[in-house]
mmCIF file of the C-alpha atoms, coordinates in Angstrom:
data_MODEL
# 
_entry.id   MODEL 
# 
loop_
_atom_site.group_PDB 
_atom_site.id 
_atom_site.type_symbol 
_atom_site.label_atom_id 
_atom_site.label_alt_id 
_atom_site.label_comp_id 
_atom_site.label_asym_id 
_atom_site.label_entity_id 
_atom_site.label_seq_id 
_atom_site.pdbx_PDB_ins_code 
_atom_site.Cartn_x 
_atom_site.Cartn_y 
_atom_site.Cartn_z 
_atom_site.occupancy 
_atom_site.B_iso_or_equiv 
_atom_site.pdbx_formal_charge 
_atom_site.auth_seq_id 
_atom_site.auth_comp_id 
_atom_site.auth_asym_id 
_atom_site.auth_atom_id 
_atom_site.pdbx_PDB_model_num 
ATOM 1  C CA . UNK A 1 1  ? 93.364 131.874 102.607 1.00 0.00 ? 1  UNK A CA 1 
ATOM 2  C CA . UNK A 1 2  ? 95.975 128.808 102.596 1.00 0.00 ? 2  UNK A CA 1 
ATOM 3  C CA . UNK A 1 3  ? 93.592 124.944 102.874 1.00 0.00 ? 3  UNK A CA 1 
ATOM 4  C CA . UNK A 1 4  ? 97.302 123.772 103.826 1.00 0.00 ? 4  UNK A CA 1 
ATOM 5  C CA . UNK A 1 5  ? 96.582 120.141 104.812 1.00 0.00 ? 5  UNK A CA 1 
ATOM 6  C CA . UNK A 1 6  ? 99.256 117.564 106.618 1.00 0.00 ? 6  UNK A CA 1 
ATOM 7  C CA . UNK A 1 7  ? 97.908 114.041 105.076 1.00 0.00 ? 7  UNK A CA 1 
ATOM 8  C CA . UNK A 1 8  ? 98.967 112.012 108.370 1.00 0.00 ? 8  UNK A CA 1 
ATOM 9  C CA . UNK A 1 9  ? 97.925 108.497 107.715 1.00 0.00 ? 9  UNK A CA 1 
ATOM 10 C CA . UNK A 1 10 ? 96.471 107.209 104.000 1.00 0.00 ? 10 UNK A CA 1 
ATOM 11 C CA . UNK A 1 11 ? 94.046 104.165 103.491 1.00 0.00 ? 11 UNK A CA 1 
ATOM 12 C CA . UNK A 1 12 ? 93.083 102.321 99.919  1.00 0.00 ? 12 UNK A CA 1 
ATOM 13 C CA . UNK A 1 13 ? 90.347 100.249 99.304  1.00 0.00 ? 13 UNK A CA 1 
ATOM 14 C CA . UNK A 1 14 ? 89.252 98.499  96.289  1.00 0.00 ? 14 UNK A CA 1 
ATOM 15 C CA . UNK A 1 15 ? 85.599 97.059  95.695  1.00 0.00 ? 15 UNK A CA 1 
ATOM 16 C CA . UNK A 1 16 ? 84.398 96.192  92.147  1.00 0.00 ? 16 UNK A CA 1 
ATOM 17 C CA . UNK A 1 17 ? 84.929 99.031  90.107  1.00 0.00 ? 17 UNK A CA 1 
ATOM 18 C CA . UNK A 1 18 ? 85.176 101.562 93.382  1.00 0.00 ? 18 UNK A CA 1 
ATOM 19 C CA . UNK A 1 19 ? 88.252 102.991 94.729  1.00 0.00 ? 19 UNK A CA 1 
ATOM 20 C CA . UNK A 1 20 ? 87.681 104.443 98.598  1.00 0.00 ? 20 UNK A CA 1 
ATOM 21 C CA . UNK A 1 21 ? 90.744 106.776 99.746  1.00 0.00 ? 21 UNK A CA 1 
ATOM 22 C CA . UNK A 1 22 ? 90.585 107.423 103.661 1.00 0.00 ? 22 UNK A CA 1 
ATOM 23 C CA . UNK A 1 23 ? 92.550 109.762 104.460 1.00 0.00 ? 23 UNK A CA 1 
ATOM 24 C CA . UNK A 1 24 ? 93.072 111.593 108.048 1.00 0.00 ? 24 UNK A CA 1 
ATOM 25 C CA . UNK A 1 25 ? 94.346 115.514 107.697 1.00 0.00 ? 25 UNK A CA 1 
ATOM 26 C CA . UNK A 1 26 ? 95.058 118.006 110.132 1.00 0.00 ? 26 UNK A CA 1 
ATOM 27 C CA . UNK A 1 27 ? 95.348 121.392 109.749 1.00 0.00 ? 27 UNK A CA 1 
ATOM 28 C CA . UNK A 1 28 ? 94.857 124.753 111.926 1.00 0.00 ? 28 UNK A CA 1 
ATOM 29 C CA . UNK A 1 29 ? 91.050 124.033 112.656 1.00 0.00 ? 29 UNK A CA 1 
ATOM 30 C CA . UNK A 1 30 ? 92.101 120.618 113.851 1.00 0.00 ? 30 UNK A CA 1 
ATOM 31 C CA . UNK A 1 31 ? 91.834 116.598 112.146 1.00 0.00 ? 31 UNK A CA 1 
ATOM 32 C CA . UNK A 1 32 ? 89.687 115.535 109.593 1.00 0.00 ? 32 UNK A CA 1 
ATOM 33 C CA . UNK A 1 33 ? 89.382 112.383 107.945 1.00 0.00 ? 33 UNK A CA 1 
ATOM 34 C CA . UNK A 1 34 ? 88.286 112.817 104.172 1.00 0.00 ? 34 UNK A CA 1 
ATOM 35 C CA . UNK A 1 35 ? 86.479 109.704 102.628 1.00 0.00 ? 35 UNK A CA 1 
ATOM 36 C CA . UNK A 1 36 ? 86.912 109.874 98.966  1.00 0.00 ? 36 UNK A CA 1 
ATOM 37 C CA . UNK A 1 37 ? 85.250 107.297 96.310  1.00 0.00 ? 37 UNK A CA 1 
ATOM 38 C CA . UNK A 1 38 ? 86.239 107.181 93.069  1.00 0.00 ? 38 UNK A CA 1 
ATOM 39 C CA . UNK A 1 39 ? 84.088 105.693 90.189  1.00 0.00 ? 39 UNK A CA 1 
ATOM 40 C CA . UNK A 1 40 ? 85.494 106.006 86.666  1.00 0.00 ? 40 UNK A CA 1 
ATOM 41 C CA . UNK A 1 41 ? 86.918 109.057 87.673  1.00 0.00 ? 41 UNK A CA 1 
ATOM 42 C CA . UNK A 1 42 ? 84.206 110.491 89.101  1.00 0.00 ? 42 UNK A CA 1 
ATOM 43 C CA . UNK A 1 43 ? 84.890 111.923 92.580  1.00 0.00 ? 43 UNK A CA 1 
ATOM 44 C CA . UNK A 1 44 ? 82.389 112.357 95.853  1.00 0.00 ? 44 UNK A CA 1 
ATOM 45 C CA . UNK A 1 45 ? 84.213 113.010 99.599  1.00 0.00 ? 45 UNK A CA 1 
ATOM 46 C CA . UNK A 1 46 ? 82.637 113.402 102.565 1.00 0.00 ? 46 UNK A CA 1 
ATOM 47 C CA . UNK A 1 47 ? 84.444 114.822 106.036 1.00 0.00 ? 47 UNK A CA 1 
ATOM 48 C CA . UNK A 1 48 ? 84.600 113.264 109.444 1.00 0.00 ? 48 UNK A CA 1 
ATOM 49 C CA . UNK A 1 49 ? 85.607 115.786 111.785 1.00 0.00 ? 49 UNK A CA 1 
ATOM 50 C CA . UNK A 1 50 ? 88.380 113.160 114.019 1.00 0.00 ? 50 UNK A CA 1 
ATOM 51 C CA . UNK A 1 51 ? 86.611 113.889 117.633 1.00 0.00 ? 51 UNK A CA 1 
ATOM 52 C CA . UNK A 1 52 ? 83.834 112.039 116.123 1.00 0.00 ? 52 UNK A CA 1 
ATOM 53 C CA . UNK A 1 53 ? 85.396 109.144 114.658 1.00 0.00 ? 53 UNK A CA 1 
ATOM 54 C CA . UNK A 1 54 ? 84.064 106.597 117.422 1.00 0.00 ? 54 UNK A CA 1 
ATOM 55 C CA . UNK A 1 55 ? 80.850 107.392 117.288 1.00 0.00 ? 55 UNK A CA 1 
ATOM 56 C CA . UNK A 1 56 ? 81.059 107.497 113.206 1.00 0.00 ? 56 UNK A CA 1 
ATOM 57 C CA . UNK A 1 57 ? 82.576 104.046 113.773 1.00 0.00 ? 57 UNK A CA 1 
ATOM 58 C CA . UNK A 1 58 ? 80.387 102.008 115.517 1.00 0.00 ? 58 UNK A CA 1 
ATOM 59 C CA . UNK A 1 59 ? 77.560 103.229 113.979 1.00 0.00 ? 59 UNK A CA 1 
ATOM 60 C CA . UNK A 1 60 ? 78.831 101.526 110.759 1.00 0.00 ? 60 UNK A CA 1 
ATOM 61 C CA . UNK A 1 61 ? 79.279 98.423  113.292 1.00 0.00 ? 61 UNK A CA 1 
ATOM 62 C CA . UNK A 1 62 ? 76.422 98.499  113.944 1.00 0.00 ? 62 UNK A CA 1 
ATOM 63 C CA . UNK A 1 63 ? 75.041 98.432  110.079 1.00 0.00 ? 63 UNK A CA 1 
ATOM 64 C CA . UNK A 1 64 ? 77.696 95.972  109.345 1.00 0.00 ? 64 UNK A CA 1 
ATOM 65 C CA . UNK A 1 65 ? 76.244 93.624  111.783 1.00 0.00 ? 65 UNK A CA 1 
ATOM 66 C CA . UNK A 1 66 ? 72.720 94.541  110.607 1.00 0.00 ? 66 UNK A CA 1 
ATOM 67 C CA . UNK A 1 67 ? 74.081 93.518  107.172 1.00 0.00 ? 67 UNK A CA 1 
ATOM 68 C CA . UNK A 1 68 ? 75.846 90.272  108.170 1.00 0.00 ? 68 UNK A CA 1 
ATOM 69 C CA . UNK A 1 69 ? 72.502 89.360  110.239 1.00 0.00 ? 69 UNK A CA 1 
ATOM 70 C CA . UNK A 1 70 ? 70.531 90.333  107.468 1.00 0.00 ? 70 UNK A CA 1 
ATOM 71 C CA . UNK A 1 71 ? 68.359 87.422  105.410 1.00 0.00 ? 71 UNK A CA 1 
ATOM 72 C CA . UNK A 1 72 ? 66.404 89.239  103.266 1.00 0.00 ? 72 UNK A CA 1 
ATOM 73 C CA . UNK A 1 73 ? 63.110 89.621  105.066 1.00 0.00 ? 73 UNK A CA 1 
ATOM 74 C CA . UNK A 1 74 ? 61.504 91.780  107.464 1.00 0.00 ? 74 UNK A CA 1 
ATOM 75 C CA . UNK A 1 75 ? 61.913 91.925  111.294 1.00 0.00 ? 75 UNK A CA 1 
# 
């Protein structure tokens, strides 16, 4: 059984010593994006199935502005 995977659109990102690789696929079951980070050489990916992507979004606005809002201390 053929994986055959169209890479439609490719994203980079470097941080520190981390290399992130975001990459949306589509194939017979449908669009994916794979998240890839790279440390050293050392490989983890995760898969976003694409119908999900909003929700997968704003939920890391919504720790981003947790972050940025963040001082240290308890609520």
């Amino acid at each position: 059984m053929s994986m055959n995977q169209e890479v439609l659109h490719t994203e980079k990102i470097l941080a520190d010593r981390k290399i992130f690789f975001l990459d949306l696929k589509e194939n017979a079951r449908g669009r994916v994006v794979k998240i890839t980070e790279d440390v050293s050489g050392n490989r983890d990916t995760i898969m976003v199935p694409a119908e999900i992507l909003g929700d997968f979004i704003e939920a890391l606005q919504d720790i981003k502005e947790t972050a940025d809002n963040s001082d240290g201390g308890e609520e």
